[in-house]
N, C-alpha and C positions, 0 to 999 in steps of 0.2 A: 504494500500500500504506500501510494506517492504521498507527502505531506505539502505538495501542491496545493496552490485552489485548484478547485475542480476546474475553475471558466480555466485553466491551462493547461488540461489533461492533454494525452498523447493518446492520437487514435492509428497510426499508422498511414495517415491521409495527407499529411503536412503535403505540399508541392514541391518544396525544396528538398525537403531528407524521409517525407514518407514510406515505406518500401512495398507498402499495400495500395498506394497510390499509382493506375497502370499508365495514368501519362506523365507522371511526376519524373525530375530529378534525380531522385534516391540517391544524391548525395551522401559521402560516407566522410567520418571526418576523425581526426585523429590529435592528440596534444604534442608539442615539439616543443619543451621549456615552457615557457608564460606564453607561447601561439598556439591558436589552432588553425586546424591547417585540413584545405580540400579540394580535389580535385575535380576541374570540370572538364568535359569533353564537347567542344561545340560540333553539336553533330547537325546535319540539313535540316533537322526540326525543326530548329532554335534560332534559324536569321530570319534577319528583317530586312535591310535591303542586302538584296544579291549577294551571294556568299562572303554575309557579315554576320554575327553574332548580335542578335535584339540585345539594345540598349540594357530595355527592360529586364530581361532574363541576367543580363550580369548584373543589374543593380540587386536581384533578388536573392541572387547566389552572396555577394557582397555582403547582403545584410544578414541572412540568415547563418553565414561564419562568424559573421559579430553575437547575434543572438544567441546559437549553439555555443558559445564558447561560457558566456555567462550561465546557462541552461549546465553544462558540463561542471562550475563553480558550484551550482549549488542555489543559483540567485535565478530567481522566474520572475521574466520583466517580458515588457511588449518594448517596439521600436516607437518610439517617440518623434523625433526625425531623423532623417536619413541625407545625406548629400554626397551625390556623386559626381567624380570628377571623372571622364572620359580623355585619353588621352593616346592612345592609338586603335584603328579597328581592328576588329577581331575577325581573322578570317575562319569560316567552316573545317575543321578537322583541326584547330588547337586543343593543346591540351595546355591547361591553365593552372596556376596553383597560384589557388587564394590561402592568405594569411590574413588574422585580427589578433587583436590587442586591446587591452584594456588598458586606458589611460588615466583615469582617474574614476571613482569611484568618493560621490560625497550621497548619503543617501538621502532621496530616491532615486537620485541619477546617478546615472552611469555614463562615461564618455569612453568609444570606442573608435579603432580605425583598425581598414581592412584595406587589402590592394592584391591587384590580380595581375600576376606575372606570366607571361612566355616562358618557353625552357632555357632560352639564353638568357633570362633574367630581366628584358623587356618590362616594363611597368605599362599597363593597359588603361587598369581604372583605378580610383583612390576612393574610398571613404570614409567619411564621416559622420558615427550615427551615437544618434544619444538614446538612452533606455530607461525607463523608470521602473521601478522593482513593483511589483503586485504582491503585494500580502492579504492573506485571509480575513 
């Protein structure tokens, strides 16, 4: 039994990391020191113009490594806001490895940033998301 609120229960449906979810992500993610860290595959599903990677779709991955990482701490918060920075496009068949970080913590907030790399180390997009904690 989770000591969650309920309103943040886990059904297997999330978009981003659900695995019962059949058009979902299913994102999988892992800790590396004080990162977490995950891997995306832009695959033909996932563009928006012409073999690019939807905005939207890396801004979601973006946030929900900030989110999951908090989630992974032990702290159930929603994203409050988000700000992405776009900075090269993403062509179809990248493989991507996003990392976040927790930058401060004063409670209810929580300040995070994430960014999503190439395999040569490339910087694609940046984040900046802030989270407030939900308590029961």
């Amino acid at each position: 039994m989770s000591d969650r609120p309920s309103e943040l229960a886990v059904n297997g449906m999330c978009f981003a990391c659900g695995k019962e979810n059949p058009v979902g992500l299913r994102l999988d993610f892992h800790l590396e020191g004080e990162e977490y860290v995950t891997r995306f595959e832009v695959k033909p599903e996932y563009q928006g113009w012409s073999q690019m990677v939807h905005g939207g779709l890396l801004a979601t991955v973006l946030d929900e490594v900030m989110t999951r990482l908090l989630w992974e701490k032990g702290i159930s918060s929603v994203t409050a806001r988000l700000e992405v920075r776009y900075r090269k496009p993403v062509p179809v068949g990248s493989v991507l490895e996003v990392r976040s970080r927790l930058v401060r913590h004063r409670p209810p907030l929580l300040e995070l940033e994430a960014a999503a790399t190439l395999p040569d180390g490339t910087v694609v997009a940046e984040a900046k998301g802030t989270s407030v904690e939900v308590t029961a």
